[in-house]
Rosetta silent file (secondary structure, phi, psi, omega in degrees, C-alpha in Angstrom):
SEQUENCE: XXXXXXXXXXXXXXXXXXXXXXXXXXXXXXXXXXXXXXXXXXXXXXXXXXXXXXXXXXXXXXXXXXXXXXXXXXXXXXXXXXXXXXXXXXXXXXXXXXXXXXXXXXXXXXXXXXXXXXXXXXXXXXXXXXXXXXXXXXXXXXXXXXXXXXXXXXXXXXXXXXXXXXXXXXXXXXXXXXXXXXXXXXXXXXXXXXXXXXXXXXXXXXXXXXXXXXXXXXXXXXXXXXXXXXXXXXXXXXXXXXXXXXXXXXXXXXXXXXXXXXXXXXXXXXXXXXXXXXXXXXXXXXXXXXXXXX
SCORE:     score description
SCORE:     0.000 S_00000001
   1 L     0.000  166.042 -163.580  163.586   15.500  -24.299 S_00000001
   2 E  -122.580  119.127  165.157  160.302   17.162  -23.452 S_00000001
   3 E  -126.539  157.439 -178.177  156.409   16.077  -23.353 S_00000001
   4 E  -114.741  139.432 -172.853  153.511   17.761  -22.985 S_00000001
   5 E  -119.898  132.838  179.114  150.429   16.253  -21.851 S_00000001
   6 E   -90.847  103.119  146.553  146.864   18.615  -22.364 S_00000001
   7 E  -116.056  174.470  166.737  144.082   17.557  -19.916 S_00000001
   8 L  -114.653   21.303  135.261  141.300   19.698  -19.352 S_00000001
   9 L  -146.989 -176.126 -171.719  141.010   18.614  -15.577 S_00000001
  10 L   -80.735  130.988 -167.127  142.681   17.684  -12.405 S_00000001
  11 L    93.983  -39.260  152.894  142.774   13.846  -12.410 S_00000001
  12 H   -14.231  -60.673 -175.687  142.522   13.324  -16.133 S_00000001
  13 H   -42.974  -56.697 -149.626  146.196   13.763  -16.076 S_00000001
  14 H  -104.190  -38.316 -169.242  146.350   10.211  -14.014 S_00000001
  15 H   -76.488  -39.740 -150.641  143.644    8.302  -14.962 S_00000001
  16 H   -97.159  -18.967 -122.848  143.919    7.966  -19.086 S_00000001
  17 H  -140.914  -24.745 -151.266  147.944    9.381  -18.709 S_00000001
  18 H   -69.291  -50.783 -179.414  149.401    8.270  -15.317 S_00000001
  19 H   -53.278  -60.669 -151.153  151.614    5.124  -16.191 S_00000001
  20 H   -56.935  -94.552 -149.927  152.971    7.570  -19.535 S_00000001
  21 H   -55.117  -17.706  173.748  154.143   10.711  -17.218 S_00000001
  22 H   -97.489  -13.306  160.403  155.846    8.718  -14.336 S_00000001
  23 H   -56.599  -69.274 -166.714  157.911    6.303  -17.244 S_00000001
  24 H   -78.126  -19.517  153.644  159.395    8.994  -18.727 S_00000001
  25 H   -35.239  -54.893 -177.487  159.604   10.998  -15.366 S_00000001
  26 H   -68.226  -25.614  151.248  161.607    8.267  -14.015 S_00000001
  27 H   -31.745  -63.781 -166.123  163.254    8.263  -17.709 S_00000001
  28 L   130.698  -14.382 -178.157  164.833   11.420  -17.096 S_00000001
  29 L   -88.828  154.519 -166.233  162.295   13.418  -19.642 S_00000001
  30 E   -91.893  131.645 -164.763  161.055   16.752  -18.693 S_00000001
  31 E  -134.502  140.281 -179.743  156.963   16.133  -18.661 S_00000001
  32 E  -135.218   84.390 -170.032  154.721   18.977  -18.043 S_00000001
  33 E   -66.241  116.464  152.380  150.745   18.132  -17.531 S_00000001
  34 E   -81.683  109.004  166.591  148.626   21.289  -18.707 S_00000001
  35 E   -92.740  137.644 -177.861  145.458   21.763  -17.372 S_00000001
  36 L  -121.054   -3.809  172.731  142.869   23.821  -18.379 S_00000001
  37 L  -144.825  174.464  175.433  139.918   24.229  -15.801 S_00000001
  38 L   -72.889  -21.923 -177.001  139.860   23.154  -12.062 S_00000001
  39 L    87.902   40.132  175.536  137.181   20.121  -12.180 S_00000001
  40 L   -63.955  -12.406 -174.898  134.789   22.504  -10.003 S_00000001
  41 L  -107.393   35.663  168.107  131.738   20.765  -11.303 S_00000001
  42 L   -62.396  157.661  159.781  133.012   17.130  -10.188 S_00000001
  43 L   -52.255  170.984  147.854  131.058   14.896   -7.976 S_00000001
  44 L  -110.068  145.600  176.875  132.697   14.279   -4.358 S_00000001
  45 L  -103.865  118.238 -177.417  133.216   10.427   -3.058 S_00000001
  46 L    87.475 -177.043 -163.971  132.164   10.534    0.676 S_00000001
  47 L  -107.044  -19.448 -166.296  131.230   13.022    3.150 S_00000001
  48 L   -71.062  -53.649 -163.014  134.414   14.836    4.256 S_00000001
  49 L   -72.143  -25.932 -151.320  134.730   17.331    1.020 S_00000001
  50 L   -59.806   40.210  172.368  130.777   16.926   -0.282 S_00000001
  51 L  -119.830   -2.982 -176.064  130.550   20.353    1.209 S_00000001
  52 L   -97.138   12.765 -145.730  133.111   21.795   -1.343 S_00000001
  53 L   -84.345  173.362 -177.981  130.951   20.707   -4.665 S_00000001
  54 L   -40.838  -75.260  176.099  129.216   23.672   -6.978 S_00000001
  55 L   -87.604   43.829  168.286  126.181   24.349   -5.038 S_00000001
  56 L  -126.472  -92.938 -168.308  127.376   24.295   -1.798 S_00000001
  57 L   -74.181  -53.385 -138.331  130.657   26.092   -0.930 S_00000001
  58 L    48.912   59.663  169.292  132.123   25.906   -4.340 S_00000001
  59 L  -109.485   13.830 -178.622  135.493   25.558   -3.317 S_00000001
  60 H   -60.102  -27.565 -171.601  136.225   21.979   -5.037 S_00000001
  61 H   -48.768  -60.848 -164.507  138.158   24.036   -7.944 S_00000001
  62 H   -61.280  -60.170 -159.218  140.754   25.288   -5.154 S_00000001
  63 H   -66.765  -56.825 -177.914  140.897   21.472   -3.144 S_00000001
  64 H   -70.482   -4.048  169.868  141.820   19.789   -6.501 S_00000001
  65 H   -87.651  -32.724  176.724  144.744   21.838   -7.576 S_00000001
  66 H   -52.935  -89.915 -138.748  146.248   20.283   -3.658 S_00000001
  67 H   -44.108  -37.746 -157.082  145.168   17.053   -5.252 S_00000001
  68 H   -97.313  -18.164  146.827  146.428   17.506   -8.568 S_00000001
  69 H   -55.881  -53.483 -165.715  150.113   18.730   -6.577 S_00000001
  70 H   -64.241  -63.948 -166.576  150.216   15.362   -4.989 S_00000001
  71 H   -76.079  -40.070  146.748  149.568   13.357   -7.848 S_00000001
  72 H    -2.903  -56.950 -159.743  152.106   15.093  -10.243 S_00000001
  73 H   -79.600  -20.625  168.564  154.640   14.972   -7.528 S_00000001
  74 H   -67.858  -61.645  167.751  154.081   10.798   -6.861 S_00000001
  75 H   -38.169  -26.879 -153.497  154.468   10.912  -10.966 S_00000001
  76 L   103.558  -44.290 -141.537  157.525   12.714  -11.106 S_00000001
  77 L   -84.927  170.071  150.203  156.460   15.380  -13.568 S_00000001
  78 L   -77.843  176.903 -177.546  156.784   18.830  -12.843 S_00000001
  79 L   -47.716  138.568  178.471  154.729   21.151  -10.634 S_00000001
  80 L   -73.332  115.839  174.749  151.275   21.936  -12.361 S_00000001
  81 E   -41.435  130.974  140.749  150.745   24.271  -15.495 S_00000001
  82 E  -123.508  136.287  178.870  147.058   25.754  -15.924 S_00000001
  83 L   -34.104  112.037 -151.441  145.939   27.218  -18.914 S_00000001
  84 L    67.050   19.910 -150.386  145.870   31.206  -18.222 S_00000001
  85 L    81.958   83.936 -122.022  146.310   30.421  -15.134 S_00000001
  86 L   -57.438  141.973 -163.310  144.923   28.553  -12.482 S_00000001
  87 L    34.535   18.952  143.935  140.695   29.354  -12.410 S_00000001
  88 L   -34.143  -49.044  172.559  140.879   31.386  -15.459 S_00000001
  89 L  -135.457  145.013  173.531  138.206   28.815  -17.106 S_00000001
  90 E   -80.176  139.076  161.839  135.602   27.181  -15.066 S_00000001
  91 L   -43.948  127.832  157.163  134.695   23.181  -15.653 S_00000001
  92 L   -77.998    9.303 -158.088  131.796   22.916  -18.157 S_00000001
  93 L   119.362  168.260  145.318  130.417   20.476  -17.446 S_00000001
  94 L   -89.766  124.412 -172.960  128.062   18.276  -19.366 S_00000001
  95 L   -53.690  121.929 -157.786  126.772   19.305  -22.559 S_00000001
  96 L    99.941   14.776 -156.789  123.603   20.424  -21.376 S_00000001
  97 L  -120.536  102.566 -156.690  124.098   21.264  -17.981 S_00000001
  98 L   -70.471   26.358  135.392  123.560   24.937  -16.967 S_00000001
  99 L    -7.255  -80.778 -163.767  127.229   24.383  -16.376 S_00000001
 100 L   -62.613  -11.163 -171.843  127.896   24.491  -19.884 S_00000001
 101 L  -115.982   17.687  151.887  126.200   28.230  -20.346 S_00000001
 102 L   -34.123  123.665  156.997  128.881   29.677  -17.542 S_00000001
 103 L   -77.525  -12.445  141.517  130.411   32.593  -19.468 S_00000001
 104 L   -82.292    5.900  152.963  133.240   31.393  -17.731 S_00000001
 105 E   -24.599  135.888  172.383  133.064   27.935  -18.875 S_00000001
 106 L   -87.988   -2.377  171.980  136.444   26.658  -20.791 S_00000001
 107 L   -81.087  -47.908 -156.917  133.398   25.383  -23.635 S_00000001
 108 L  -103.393   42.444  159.591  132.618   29.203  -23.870 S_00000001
 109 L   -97.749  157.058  178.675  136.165   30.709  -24.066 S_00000001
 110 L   -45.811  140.414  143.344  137.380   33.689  -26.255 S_00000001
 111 H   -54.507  -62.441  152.092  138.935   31.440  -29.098 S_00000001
 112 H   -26.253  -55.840  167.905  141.669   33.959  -29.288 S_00000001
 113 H   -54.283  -65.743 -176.974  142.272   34.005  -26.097 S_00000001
 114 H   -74.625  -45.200 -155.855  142.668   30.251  -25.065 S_00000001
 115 H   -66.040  -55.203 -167.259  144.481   28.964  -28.420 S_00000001
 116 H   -18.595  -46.971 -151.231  146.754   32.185  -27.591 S_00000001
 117 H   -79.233  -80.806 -164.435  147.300   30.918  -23.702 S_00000001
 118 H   -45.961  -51.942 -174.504  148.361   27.095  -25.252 S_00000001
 119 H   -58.240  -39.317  177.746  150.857   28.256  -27.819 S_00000001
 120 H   -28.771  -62.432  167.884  152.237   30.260  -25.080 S_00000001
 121 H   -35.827  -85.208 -171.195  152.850   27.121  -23.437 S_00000001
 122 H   -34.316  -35.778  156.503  153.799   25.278  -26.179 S_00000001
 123 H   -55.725  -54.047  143.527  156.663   27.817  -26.991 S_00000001
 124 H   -37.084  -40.920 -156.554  157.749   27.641  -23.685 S_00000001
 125 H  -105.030  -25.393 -160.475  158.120   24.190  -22.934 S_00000001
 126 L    30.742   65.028 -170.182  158.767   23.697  -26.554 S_00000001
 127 L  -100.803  141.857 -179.557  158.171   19.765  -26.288 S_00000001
 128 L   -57.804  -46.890 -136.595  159.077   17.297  -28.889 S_00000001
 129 E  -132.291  124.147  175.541  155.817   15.148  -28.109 S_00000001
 130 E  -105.733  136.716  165.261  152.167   16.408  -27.469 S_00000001
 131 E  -125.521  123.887  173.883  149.339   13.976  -25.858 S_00000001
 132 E  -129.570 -142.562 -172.575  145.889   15.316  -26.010 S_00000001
 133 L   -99.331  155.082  119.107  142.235   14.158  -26.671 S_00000001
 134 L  -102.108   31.603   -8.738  140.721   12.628  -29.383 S_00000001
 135 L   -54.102  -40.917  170.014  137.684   14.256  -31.249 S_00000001
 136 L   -66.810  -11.521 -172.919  135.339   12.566  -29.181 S_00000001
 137 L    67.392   -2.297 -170.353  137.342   13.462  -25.909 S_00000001
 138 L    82.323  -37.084  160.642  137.054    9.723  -24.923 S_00000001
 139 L  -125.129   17.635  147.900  133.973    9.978  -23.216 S_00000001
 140 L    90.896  -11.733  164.122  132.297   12.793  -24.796 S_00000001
 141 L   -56.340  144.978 -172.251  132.471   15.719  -22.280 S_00000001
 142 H  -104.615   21.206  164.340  133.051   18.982  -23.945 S_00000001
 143 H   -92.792  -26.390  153.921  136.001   20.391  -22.276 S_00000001
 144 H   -64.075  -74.174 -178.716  137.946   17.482  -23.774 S_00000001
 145 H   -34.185 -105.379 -161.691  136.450   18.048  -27.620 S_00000001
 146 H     1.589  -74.310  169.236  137.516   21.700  -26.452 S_00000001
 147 H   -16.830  -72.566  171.409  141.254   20.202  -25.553 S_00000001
 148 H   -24.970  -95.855  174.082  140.964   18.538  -28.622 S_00000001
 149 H   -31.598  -54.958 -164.718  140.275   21.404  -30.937 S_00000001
 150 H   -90.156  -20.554  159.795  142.414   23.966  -29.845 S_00000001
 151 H   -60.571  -18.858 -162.734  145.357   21.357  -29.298 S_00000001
 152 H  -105.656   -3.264 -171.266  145.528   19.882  -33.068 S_00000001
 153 H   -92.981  -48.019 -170.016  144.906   24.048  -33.854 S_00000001
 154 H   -59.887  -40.276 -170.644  147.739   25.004  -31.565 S_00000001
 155 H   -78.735  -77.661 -178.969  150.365   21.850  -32.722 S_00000001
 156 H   -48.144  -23.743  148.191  149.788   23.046  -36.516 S_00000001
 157 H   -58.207  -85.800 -174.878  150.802   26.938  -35.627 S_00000001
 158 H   -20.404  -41.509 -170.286  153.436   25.919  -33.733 S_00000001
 159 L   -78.892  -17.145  173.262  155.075   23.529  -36.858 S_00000001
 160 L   -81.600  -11.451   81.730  155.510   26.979  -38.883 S_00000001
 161 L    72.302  151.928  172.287  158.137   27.761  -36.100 S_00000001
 162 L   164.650  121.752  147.879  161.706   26.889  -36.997 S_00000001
 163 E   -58.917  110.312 -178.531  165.157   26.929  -35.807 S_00000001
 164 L   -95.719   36.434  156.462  167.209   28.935  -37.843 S_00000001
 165 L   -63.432  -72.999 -173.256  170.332   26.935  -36.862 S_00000001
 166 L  -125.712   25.395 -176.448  169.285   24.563  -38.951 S_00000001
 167 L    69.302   22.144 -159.002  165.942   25.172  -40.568 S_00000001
 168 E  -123.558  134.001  147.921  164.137   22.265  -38.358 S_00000001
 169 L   -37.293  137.679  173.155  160.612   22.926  -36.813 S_00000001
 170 L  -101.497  -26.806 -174.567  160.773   23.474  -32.974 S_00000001
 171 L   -59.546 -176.216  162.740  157.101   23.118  -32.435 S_00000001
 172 L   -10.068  125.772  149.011  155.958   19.526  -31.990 S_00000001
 173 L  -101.605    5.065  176.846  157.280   16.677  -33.671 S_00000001
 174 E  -154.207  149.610 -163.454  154.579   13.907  -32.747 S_00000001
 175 E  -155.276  124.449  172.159  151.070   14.808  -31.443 S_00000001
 176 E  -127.926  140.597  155.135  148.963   11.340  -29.980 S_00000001
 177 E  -122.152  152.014 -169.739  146.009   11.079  -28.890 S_00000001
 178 L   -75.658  122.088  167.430  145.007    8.754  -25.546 S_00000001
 179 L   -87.963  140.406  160.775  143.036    5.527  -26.310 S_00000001
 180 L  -144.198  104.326  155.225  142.200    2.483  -24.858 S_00000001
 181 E   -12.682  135.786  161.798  141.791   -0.363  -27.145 S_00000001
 182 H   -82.178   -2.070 -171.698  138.862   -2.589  -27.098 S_00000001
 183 H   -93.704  -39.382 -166.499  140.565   -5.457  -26.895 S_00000001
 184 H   -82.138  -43.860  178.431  142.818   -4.165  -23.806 S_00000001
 185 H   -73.683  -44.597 -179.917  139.826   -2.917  -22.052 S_00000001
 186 H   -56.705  -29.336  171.051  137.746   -6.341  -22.237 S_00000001
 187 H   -82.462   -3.864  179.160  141.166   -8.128  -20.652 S_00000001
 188 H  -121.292   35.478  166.291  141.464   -5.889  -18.018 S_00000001
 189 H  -112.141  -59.159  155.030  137.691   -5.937  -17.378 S_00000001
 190 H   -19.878  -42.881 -166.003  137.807  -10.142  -17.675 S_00000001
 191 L   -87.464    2.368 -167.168  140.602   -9.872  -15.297 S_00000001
 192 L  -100.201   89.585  154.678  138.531   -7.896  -12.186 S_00000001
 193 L   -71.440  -13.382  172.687  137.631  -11.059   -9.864 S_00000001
 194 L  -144.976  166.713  164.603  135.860   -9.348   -7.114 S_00000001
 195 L  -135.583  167.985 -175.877  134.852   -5.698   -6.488 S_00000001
 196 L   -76.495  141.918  151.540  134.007   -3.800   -3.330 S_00000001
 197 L    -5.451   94.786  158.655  130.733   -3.552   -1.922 S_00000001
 198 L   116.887  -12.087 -174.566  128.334   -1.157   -3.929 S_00000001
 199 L   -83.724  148.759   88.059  130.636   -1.133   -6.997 S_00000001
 200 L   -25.776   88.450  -41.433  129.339   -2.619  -10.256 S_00000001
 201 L  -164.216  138.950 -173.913  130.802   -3.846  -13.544 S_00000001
 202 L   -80.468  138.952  155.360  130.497   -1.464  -16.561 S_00000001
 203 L   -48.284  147.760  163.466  127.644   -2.365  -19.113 S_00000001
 204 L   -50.113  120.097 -170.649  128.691   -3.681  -22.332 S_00000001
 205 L    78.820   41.076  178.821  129.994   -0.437  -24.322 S_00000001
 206 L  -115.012  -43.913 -158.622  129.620    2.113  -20.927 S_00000001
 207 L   -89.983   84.313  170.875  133.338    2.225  -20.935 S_00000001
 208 L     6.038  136.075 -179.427  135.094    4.262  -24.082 S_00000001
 209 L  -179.907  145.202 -169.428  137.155    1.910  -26.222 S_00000001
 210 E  -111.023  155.551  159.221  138.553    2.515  -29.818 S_00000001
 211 L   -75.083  156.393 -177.823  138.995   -0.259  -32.480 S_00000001
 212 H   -88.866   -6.538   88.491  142.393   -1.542  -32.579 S_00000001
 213 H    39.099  -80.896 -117.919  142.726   -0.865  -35.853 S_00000001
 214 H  -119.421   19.425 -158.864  143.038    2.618  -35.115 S_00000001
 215 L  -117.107  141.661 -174.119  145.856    2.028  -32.136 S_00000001
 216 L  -110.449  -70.070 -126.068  150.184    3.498  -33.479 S_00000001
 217 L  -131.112  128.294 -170.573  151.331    3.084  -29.837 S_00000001
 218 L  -138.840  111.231  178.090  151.141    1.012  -26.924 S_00000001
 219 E  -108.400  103.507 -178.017  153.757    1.715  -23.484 S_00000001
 220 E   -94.602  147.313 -171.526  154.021   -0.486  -21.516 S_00000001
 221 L  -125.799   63.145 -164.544  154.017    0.766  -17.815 S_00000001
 222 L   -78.297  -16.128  177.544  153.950   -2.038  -15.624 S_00000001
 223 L   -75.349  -34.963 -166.112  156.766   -0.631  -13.942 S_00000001
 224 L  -100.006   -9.889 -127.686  155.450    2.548  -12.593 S_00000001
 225 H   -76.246   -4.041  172.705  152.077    1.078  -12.014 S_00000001
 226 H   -57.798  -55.677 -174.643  152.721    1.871   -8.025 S_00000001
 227 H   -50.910  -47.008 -147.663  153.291    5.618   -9.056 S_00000001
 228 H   -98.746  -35.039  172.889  150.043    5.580  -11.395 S_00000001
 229 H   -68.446   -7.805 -142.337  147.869    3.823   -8.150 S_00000001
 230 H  -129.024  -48.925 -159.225  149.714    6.527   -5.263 S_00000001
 231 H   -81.706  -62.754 -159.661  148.748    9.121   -7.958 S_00000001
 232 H   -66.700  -21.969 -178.561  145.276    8.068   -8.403 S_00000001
 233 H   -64.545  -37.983  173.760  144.927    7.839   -4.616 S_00000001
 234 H   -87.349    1.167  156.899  145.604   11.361   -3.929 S_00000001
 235 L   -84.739   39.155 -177.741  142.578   12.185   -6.215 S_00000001
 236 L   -37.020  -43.408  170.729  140.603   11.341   -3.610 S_00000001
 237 L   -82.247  -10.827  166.038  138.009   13.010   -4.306 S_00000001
 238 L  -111.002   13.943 -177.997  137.119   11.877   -7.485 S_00000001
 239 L   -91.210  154.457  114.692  138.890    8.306   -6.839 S_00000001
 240 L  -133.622  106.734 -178.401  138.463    5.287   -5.200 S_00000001
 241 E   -72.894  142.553 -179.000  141.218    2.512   -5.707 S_00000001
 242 L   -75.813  147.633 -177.312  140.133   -1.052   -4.744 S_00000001
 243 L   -63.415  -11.264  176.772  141.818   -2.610   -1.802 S_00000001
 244 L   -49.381  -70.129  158.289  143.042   -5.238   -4.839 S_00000001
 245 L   114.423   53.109 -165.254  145.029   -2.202   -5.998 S_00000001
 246 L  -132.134  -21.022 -160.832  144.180   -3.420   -9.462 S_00000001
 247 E  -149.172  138.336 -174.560  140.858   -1.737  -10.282 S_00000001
 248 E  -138.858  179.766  173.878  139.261    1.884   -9.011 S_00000001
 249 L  -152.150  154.747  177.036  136.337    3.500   -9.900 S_00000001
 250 L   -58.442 -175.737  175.444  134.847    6.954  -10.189 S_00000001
 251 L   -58.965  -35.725 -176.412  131.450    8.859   -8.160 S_00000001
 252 L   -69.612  -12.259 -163.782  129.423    6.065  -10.322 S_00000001
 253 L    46.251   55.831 -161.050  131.219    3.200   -9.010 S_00000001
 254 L  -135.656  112.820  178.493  131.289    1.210  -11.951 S_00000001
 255 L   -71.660  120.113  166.107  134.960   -0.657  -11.924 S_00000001
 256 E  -114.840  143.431 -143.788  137.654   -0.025  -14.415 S_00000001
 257 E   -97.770  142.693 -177.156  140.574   -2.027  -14.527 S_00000001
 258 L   -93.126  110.958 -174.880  144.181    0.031  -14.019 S_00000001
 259 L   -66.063  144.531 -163.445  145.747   -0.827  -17.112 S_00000001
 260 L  -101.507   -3.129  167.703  149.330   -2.408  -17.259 S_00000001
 261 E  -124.628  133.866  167.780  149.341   -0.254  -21.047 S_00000001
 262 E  -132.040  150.883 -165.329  148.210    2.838  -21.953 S_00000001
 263 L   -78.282  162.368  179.601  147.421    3.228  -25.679 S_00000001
 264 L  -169.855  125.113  174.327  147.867    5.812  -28.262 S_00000001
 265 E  -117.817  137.983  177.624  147.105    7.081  -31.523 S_00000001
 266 E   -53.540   85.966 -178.877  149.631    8.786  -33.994 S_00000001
 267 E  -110.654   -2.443  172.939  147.721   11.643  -35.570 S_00000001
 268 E  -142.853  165.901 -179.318  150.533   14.274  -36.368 S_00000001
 269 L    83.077  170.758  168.861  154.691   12.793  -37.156 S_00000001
 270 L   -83.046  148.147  178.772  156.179    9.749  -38.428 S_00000001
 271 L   -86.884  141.247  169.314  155.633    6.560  -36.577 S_00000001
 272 L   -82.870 -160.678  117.894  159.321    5.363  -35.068 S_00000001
 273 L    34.697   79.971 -157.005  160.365    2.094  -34.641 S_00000001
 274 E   -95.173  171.695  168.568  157.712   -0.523  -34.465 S_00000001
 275 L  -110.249 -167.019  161.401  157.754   -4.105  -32.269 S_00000001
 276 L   -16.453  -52.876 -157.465  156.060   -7.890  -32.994 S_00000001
 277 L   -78.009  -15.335  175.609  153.043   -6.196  -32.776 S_00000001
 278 L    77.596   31.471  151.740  153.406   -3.537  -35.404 S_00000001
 279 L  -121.743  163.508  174.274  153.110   -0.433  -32.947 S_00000001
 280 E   -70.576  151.524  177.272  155.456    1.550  -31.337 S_00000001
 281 L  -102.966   11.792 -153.148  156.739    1.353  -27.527 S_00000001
 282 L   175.535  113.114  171.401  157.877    4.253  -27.076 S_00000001
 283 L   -50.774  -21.116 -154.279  156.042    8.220  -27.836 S_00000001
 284 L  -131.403   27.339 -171.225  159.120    9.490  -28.707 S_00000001
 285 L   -60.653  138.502  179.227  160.126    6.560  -31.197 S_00000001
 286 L    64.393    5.458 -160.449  162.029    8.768  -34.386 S_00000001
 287 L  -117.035  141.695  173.533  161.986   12.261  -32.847 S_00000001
 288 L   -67.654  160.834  173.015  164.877   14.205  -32.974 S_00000001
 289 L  -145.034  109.695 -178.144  166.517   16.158  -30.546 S_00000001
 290 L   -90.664  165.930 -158.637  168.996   19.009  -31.948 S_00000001
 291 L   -84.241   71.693  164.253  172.007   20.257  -30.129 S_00000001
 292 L  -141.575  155.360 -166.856  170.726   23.442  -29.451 S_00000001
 293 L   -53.812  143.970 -171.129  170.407   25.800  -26.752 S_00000001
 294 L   -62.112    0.000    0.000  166.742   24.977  -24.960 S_00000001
């Protein structure tokens, strides 16, 4: 079976996603991370790269697809997909940022144009299971809303679609978006006994978190969690894992705990299978897979 996972930058993929794409890599499912801009306007951690950042060289775009090759290839997954084409759309940004007024910005792409680029994909790879954004993007940047939007536009074109073997949709059959519970984030922030020099502890509410309420799916991937630390490690530049190997943090240094779950909510399909807890363990819980040529 096939999933597709939608970030909009290099590292995304690993931090909210990492655990997901090396279980079912190691599963035997074919998982294909989509990207849609380079991360050119990230910070750099340290001194060796801070010469590749916007307003110096601007080469960070180029240095993070090597990065975003490593960690894929630690994952499992295949080699990395970019939307159009690798630098077709530039990082946007912040809302607010003149980032964000790039005419080559992924905020300020042709409409046409991008949702065109994803179904392309989406036809291709034809994957049972889509993981995207949720409206908010998780943290509110607006190449994630972007993600968002043109993924839940892209999954409903796609469902008119249809074998005509047997009359069954080919597009999608489950579309999630990635979450992290508030209750899962306060235990794995409770659980961070020391941090390195210079790091800090996230303010109450600084960290994204959903009600739990609102959570279909929970995987757990306690197994790969080597895979999802090895992965985050070759983001170097926008990484730093704690020598703990439990908790990393970002350019801000404010420590978040590397979850032994990563969360999900059901927004297109039937929920499969549920456990004690009354969510599913598994993205691909109920979806079919027909005998037919790929």
């Amino acid at each position: 079976m096939r999933l597709l996972l939608v970030h909009a930058h290099p590292d995304d993929e690993t931090i909210t996603t990492g655990g997901t794409i090396a279980h079912y890599a190691r599963a035997g499912f074919e998982v294909t991370v989509l990207t849609c801009s380079l991360g050119e306007e990230g910070e750099v951690i340290g001194d060796r790269w801070a010469g590749l950042v916007a307003d110096r060289a601007d080469q960070l775009g180029g240095y993070r697809i090597h990065e975003l090759h490593r960690a894929l290839a630690v994952l499992g997954a295949q080699s990395p997909t970019f939307l159009g084409g690798a630098g077709r759309w530039r990082d946007s940004g912040m809302a607010g940022t003149p980032a964000a007024l790039n005419p080559r910005a992924f905020v300020n792409a042709d409409r046409d144009e991008a949702l065109s680029a994803l179904l392309s994909v989406i036809r291709t790879v034809r994957p049972h299971v889509v993981v995207a954004y949720d409206p908010e993007g998780g943290y509110g940047h607006p190449d994630h809303q972007q993600v968002h939007s043109l993924v839940t536009e892209a999954v409903d074109i796609a469902d008119s679609d249809r074998y005509p073997e047997v009359g069954a949709p080919w597009g999608p059959q489950k579309l999630y978006w990635t979450v992290t519970g508030e209750k899962q984030l306060a235990r794995g922030l409770d659980s961070i006994a020391d941090i390195p020099d210079g790091w800090r502890m996230p303010e109450p509410g600084e960290l994204p978190s959903v009600p739990e309420a609102t959570i279909t799916t929970s995987l757990d991937v306690s197994g790969v969690l080597g895979s999802k630390r090895a992965a985050l490690e070759a983001h170097a530049t926008q990484v730093t894992v704690a020598p703990s190997g439990t908790e990393y943090a970002l350019s801000n240094n404010i420590a978040q705990p590397i979850l032994v779950e990563e969360q999900f909510v059901l927004v297109r399909g039937d929920r499969g299978e549920l456990d004690a807890s009354g969510r599913e363990s598994d993205l691909f819980a109920g979806v079919v897979e027909y005998d037919l040529d790929h």
